[in-house]
N, CA and C atoms as a LAMMPS dump frame, in Angstrom:
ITEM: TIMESTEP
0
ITEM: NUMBER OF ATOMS
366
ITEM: BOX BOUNDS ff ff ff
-5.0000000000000000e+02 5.0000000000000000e+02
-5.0000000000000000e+02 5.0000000000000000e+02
-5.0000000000000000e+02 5.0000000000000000e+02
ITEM: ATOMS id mol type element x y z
1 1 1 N -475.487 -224.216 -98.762
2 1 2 C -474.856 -223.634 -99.937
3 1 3 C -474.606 -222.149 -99.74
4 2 1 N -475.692 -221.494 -98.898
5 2 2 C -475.36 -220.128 -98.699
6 2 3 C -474.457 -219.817 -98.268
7 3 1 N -473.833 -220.759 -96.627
8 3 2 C -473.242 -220.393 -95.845
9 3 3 C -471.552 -220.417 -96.561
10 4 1 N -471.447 -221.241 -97.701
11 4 2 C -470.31 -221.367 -98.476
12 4 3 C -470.006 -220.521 -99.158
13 5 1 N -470.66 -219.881 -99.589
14 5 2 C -471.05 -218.653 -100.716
15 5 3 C -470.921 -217.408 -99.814
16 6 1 N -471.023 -217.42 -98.562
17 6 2 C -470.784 -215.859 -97.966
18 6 3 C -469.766 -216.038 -96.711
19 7 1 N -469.205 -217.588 -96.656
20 7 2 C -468.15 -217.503 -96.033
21 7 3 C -466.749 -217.214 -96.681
22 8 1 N -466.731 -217.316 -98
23 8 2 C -466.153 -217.035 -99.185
24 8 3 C -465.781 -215.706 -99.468
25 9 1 N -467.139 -214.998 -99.758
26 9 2 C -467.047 -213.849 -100.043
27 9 3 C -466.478 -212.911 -98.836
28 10 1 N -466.296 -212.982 -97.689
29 10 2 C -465.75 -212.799 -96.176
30 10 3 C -464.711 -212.793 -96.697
31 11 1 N -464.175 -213.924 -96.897
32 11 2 C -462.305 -214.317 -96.936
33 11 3 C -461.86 -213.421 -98.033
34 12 1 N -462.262 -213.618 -98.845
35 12 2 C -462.279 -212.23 -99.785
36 12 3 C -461.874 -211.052 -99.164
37 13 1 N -463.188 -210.973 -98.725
38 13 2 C -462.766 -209.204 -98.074
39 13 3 C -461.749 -209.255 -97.316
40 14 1 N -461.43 -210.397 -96.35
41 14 2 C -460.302 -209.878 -95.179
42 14 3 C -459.007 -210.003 -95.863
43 15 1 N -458.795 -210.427 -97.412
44 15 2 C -457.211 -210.456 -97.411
45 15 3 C -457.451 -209.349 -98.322
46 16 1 N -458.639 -208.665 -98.792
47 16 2 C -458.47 -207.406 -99.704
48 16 3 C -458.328 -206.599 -98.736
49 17 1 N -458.718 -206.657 -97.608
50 17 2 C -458.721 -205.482 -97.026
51 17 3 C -457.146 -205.387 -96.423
52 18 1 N -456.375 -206.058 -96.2
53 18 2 C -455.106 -206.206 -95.808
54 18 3 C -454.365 -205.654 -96.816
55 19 1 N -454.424 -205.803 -98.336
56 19 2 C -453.712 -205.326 -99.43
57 19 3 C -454.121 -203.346 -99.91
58 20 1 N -455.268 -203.335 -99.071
59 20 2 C -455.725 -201.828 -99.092
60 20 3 C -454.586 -200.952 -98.554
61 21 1 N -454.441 -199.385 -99.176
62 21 2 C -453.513 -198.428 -98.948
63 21 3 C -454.283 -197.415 -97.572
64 22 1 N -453.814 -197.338 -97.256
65 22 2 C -454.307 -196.345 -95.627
66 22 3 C -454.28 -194.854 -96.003
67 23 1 N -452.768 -194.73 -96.376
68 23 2 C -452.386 -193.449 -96.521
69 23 3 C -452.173 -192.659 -97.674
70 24 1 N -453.651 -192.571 -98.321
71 24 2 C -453.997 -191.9 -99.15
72 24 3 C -454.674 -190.916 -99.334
73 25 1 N -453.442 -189.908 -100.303
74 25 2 C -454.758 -188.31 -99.75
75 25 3 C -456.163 -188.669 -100.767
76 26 1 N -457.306 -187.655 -100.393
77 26 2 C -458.968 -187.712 -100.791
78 26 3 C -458.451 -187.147 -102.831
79 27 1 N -458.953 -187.809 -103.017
80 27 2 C -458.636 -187.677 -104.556
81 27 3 C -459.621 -187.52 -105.274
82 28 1 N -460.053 -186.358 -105.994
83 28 2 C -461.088 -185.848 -106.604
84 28 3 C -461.439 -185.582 -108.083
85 29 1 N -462.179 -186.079 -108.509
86 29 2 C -462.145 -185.833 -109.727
87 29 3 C -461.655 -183.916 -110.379
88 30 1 N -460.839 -183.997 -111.494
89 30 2 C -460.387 -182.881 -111.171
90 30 3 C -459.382 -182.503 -111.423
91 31 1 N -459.158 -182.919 -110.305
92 31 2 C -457.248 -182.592 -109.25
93 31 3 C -456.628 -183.101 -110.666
94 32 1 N -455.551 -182.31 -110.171
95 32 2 C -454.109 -182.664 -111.083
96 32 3 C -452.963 -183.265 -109.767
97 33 1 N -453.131 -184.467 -110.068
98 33 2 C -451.841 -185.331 -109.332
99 33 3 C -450.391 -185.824 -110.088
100 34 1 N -449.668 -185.8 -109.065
101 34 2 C -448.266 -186.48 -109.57
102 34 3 C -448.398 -187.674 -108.914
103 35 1 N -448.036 -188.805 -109.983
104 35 2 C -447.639 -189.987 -109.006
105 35 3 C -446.561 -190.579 -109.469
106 36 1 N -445.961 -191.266 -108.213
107 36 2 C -444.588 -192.099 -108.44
108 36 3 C -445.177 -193.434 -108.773
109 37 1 N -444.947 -193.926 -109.557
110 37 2 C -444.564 -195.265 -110.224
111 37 3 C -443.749 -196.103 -109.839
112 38 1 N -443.522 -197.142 -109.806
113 38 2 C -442.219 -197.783 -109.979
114 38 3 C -442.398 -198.559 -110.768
115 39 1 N -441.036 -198.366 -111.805
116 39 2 C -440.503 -198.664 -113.184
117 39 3 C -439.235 -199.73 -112.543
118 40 1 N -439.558 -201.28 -113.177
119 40 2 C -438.381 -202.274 -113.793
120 40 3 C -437.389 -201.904 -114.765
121 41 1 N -436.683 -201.875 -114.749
122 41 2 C -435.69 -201.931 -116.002
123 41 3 C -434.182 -202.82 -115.664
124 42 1 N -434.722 -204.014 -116.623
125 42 2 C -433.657 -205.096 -116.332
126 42 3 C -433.761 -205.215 -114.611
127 43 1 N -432.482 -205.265 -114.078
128 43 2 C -432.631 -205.738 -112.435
129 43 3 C -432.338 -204.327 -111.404
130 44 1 N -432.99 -203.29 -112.245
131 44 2 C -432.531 -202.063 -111.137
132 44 3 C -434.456 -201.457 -111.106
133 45 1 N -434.872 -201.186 -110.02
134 45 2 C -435.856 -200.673 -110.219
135 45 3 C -435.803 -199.483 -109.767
136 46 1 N -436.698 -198.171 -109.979
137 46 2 C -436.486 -196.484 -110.301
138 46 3 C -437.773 -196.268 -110.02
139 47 1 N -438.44 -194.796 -109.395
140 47 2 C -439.554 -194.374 -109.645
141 47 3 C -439.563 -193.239 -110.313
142 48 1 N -440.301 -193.515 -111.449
143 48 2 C -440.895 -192.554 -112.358
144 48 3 C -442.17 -191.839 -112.266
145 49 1 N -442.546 -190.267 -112.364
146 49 2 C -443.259 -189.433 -112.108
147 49 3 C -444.174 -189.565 -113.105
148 50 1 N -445.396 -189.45 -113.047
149 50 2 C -446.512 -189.252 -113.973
150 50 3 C -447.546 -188.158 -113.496
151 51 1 N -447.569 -187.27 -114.441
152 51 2 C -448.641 -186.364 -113.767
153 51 3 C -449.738 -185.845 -114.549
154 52 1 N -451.277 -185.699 -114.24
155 52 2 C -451.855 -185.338 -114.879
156 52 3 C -453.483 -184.627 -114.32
157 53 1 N -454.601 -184.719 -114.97
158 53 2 C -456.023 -184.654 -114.416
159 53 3 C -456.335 -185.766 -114.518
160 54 1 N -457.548 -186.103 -113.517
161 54 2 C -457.953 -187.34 -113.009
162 54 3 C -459.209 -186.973 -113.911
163 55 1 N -459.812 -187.513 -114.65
164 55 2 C -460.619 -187.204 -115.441
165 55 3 C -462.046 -188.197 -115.354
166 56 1 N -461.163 -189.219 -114.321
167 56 2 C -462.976 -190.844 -113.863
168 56 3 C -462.173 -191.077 -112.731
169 57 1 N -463.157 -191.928 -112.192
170 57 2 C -462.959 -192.124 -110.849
171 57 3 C -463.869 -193.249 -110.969
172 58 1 N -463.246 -194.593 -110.511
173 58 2 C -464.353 -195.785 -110.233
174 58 3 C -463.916 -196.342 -109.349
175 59 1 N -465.26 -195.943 -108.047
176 59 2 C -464.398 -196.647 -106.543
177 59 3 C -465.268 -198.12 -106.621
178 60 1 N -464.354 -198.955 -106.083
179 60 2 C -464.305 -200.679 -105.956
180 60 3 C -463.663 -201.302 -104.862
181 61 1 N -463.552 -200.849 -103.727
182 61 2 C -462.78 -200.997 -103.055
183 61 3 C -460.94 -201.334 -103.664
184 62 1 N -460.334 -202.253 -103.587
185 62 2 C -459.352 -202.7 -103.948
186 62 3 C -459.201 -202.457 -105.066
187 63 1 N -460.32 -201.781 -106.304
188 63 2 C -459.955 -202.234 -107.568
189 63 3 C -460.982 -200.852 -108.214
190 64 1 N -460.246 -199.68 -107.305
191 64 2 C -460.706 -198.604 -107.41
192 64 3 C -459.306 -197.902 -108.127
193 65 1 N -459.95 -197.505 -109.271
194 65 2 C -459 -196.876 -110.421
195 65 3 C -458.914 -195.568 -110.501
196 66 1 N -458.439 -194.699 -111.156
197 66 2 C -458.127 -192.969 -111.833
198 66 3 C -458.158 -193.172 -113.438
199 67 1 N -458.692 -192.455 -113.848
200 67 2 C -457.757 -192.315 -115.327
201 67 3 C -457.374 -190.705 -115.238
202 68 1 N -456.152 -190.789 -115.83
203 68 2 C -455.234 -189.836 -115.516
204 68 3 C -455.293 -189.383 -117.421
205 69 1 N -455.507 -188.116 -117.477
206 69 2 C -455.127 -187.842 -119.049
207 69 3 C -454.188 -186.464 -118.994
208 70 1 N -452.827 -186.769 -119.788
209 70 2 C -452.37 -185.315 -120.011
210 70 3 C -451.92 -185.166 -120.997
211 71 1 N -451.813 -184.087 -121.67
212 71 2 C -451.067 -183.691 -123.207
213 71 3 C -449.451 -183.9 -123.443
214 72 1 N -449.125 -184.553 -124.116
215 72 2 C -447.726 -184.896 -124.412
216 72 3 C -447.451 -185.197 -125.808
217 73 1 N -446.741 -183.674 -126.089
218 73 2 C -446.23 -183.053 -127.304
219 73 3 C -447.701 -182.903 -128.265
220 74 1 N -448.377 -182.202 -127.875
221 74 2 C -449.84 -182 -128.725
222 74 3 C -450.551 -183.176 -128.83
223 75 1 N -450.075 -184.726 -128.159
224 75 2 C -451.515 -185.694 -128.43
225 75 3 C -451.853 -186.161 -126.497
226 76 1 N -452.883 -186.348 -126.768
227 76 2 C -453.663 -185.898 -125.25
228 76 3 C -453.524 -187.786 -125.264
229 77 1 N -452.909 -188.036 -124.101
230 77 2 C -452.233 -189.411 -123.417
231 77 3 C -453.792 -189.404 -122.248
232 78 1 N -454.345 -190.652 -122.133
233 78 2 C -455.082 -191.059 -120.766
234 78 3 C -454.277 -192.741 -120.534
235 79 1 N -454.385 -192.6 -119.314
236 79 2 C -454.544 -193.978 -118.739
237 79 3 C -454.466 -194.408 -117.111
238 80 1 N -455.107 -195.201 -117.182
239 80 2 C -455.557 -196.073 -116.355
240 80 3 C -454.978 -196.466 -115.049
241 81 1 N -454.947 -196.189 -113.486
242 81 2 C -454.034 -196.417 -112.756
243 81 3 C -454.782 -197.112 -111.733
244 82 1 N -454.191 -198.271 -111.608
245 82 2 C -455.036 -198.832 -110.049
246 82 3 C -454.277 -198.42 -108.618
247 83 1 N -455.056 -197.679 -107.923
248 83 2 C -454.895 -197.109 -106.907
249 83 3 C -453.978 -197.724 -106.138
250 84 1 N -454.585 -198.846 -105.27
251 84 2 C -454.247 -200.01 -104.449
252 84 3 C -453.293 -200.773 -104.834
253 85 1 N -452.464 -200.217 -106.04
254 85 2 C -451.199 -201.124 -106.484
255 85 3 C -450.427 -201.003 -105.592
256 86 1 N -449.618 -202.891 -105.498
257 86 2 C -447.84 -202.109 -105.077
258 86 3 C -447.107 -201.514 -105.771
259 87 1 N -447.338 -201.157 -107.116
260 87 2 C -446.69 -200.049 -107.916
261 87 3 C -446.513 -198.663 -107.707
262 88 1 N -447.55 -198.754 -107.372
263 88 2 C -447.854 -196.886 -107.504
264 88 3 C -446.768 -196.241 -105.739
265 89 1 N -446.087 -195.49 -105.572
266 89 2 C -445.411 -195.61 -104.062
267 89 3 C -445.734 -194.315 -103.93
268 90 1 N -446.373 -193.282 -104.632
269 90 2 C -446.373 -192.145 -103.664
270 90 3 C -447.532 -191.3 -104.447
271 91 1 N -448.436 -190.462 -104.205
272 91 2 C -449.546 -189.777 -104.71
273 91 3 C -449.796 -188.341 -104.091
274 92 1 N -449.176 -187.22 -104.727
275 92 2 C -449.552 -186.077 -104.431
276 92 3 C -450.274 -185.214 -105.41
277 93 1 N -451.077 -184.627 -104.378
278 93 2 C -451.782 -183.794 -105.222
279 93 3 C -451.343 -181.839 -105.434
280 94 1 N -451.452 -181.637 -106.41
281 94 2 C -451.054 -180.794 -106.823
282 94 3 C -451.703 -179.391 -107.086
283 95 1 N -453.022 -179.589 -107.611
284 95 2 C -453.674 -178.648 -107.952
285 95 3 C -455.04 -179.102 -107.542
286 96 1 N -456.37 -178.492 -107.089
287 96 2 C -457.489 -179.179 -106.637
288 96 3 C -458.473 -177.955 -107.675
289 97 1 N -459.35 -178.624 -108.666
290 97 2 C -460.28 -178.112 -109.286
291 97 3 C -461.707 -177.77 -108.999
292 98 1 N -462.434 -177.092 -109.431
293 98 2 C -463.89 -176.838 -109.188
294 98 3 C -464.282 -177.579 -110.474
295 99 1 N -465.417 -178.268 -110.625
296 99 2 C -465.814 -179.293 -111.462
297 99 3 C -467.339 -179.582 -111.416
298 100 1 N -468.281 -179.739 -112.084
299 100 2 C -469.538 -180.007 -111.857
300 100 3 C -469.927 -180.811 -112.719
301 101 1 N -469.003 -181.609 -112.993
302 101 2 C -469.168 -183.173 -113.886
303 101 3 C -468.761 -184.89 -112.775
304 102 1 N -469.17 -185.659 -113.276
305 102 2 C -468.385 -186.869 -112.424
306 102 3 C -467.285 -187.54 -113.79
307 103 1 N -467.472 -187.132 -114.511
308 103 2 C -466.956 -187.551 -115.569
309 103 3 C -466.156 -186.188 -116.786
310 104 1 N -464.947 -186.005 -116.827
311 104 2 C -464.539 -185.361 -117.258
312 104 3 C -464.106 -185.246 -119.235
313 105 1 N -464.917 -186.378 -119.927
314 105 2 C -464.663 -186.941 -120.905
315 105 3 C -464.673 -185.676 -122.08
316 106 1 N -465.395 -184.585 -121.6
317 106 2 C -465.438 -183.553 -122.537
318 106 3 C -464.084 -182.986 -122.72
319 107 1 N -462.994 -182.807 -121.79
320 107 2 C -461.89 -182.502 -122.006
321 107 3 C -461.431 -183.12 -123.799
322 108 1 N -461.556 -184.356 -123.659
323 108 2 C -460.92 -184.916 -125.133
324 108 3 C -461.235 -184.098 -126.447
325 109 1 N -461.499 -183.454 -126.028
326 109 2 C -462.853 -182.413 -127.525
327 109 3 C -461.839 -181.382 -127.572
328 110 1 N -461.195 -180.695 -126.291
329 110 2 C -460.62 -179.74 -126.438
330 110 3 C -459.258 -179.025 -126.318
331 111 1 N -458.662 -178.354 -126.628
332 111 2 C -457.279 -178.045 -127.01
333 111 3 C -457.027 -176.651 -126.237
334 112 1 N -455.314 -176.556 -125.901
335 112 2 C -454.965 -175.459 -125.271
336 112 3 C -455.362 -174.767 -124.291
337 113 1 N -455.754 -173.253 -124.185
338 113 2 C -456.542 -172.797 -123.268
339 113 3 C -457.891 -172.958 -122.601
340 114 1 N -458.622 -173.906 -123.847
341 114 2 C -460.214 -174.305 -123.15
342 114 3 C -460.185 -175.7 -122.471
343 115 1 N -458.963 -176.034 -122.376
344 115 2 C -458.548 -177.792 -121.539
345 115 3 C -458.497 -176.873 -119.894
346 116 1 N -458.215 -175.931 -119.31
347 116 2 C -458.423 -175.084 -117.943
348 116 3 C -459.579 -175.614 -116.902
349 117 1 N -459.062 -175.368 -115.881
350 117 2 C -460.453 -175.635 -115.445
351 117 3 C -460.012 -174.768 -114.362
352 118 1 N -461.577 -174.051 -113.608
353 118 2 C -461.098 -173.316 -112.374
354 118 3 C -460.555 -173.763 -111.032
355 119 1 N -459.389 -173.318 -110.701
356 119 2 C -458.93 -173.692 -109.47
357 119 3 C -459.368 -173.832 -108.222
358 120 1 N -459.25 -174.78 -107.225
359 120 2 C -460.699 -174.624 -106.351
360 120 3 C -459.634 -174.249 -104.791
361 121 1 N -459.875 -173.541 -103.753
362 121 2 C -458.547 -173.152 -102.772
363 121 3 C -459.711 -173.629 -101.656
364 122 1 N -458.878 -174.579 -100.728
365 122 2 C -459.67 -175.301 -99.749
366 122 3 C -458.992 -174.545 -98.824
């Protein structure tokens, strides 16, 4: 029964690991990234830009996420991006922060100039 149960979980890994992205820059909680999307509409598809702070980070291999939150028109937007999508086609980073949280949730509390965080120069 074991040997079914972890020959399984194997096959698993080898076709997740095939659907894994290679060429991805180190992404930090923090950072302010742009990412390309790709957007359906009817039968033409487009990539659309989204940009924001990465505010969580939950690595899972394959099913390792961002939440991305940014302000749009005074109400503070988060959501959810799976890394390893075939959606997502391009990920740059933009700005790299100094941070001493793993979790950035205090941002939601705050408005305008105290949403800042210090810039970090590698």
């Amino acid at each position: 029964m074991n040997f079914i149960i972890s020959s399984s979980k194997q096959l698993i890994k080898n076709i997740e690991a095939k659907q894994l992205k290679l060429n991805l820059p180190i992404i930090d909680i923090g950072d302010t990234i742009k990412m390309g999307l790709l957007i359906q509409e009817g039968n033409k598809e487009r990539i659309q830009y989204a940009e924001g702070v990465i505010i969580a980070k939950h690595n899972a291999g394959i099913n390792t996420t961002v939440t991305v939150r940014k302000v749009m028109q005074g109400i503070g937007v988060e959501r959810v991006y799976l890394i390893h999508s075939p959606r997502i086609k391009t990920i740059s980073i933009m700005r790299k922060s100094k941070v001493r949280r793993a979790k950035l949730y205090y941002l939601r509390q705050r408005s305008g100039k105290a949403t800042r965080l210090k810039q970090r120069f590698n």
